[in-house]
C-alpha positions, 0 to 999 in steps of 0.5 A: 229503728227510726232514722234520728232527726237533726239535732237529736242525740245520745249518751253512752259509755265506752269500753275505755270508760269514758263517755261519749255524746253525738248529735245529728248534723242537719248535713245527715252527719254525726258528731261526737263529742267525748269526756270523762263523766256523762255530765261533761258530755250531756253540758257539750251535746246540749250547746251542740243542739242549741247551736244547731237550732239557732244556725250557728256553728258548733263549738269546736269547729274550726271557724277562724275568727276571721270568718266569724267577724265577716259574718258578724258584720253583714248578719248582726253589726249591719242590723244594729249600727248606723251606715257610716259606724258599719263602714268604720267597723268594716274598715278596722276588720280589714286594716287591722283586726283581720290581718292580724288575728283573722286566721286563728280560730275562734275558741282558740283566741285569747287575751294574748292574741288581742293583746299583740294585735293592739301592740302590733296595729300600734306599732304600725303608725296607728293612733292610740284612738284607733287602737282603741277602736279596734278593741272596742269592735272586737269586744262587740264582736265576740260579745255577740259570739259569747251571748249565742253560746259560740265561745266561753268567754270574751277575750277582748274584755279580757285584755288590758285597753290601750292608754288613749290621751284626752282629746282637747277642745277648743271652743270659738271664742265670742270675737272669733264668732262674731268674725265668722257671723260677719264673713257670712253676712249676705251669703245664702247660708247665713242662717245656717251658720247662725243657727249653728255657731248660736245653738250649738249644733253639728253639722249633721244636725243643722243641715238636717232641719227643715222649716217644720223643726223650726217654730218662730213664733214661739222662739225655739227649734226642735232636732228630729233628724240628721243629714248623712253622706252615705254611700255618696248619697244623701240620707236622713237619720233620726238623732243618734242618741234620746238625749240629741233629740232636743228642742232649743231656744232661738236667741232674737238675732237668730230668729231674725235672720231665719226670718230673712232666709224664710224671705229670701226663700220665696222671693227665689221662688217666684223669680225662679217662677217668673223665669219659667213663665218668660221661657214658656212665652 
């Protein structure tokens, strides 16, 4: 008889009548799952196969949910998010999640455990924003666990949200603006702070523009990208939603002053190039 290949399976009854099902392990190993009717058994070797063939492990197995959440970050929230969320992430699995829930397994996690962890992580000196937070990245979390057949049910959503306060904003008012816009006044970030108090931009935003965003002839500028620090270094990111991705129009005094900064700009060029030509001479 032909060695079975991985994944392959069988059904059969046993003495005591009940029924059981093995699945080939990639390792040359068997697995064997049992129950009291051959539907029962035929539904767990075919998510057992499923699991094989998408690289995941097997319902059952011990895999805390610590070791799920490590690979969920590096193999799927890293594809997804942004640098600076995945470090968020990171951080709020080490802190909190991990310490509190990170050694039960898996199919064993329940509203409970989440429940307590949030309660515990609270408790602590956290924010209720935090809290929060940590519920939202483990039901992001087991939600993908869910969707590649590796638990039931997501006990994360399950779980009562922690209660977090509405955060209040201030606005500038008109006088407090102008008194920053006459602060700058001759600095060489002017225009930045122009553009910013004027267009309602974030700082990620304005830093961001370049001149090619920028159409005075017209009156208007156009967010394409924005300016992160990510791993101590500089990087462009496109907006983070369509709706940030906008074009605005340029009030008359803002396109005044990027006009005065778009001068200044080449007047720096040229003394800077005058500069060099005297150290070459």
């Amino acid at each position: 008889m032909a060695k079975r290949g991985n994944s392959e399976g069988s059904v059969t009854k046993r003495t005591d009548g009940r029924w059981m099902a093995r699945v080939s392990l990639p390792d040359g190993k068997r697995k064997s799952y049992y129950g009291k009717t051959r539907q029962e058994v035929a539904h767990k070797l075919v998510q057992a196969q499923k699991a094989i063939a998408d690289g995941l492990p097997l319902a059952g197995e011990r895999q805390s949910t610590g070791a799920f959440l490590e690979s969920w970050l590096s193999d799927s929230a890293a594809q997804k998010v942004r640098p600076k969320t995945l470090r968020r992430y990171q951080e709020l699995v080490r802190l909190h999640i991990g310490p509190e829930i990170g050694r039960i397994p898996l199919p064993r996690l329940t509203p409970q455990h989440v429940e307590r962890m949030l309660a515990n992580v609270q408790a602590k000196g956290s924010s209720a924003r935090t809290v929060s937070h940590c519920r939202a990245v483990l039901r992001n979390a087991l939600g993908h666990a869910m969707k590649h057949g590796q638990i039931a049910r997501n006990v994360a959503a399950l779980s009562d949200a922690p209660q977090v306060p509405e955060r209040e904003f201030q606005a500038l008012t008109p006088d407090s603006a102008r008194r920053i816009l006459g602060a700058v006044q001759g600095d060489r970030l002017e225009a930045l702070f122009t553009v910013a108090l004027a267009c309602g931009l974030r700082q990620s935003e304005a830093l961001g523009l370049r001149w090619g965003d920028v159409q005075l002839d017209t009156g208007s500028l156009t967010i394409q990208r924005t300016l992160q620090r990510v791993n101590g270094a500089f990087a462009f990111f496109p907006p983070k939603t369509a709706r940030s991705r906008r074009t605005i129009s340029l009030p008359v005094p803002v396109a005044a002053s990027l006009r005065r900064h778009a001068l200044n700009q080449v007047e720096d060029r040229l003394s800077i190039g005058e500069s060099c030509e005297g150290i070459r001479a």
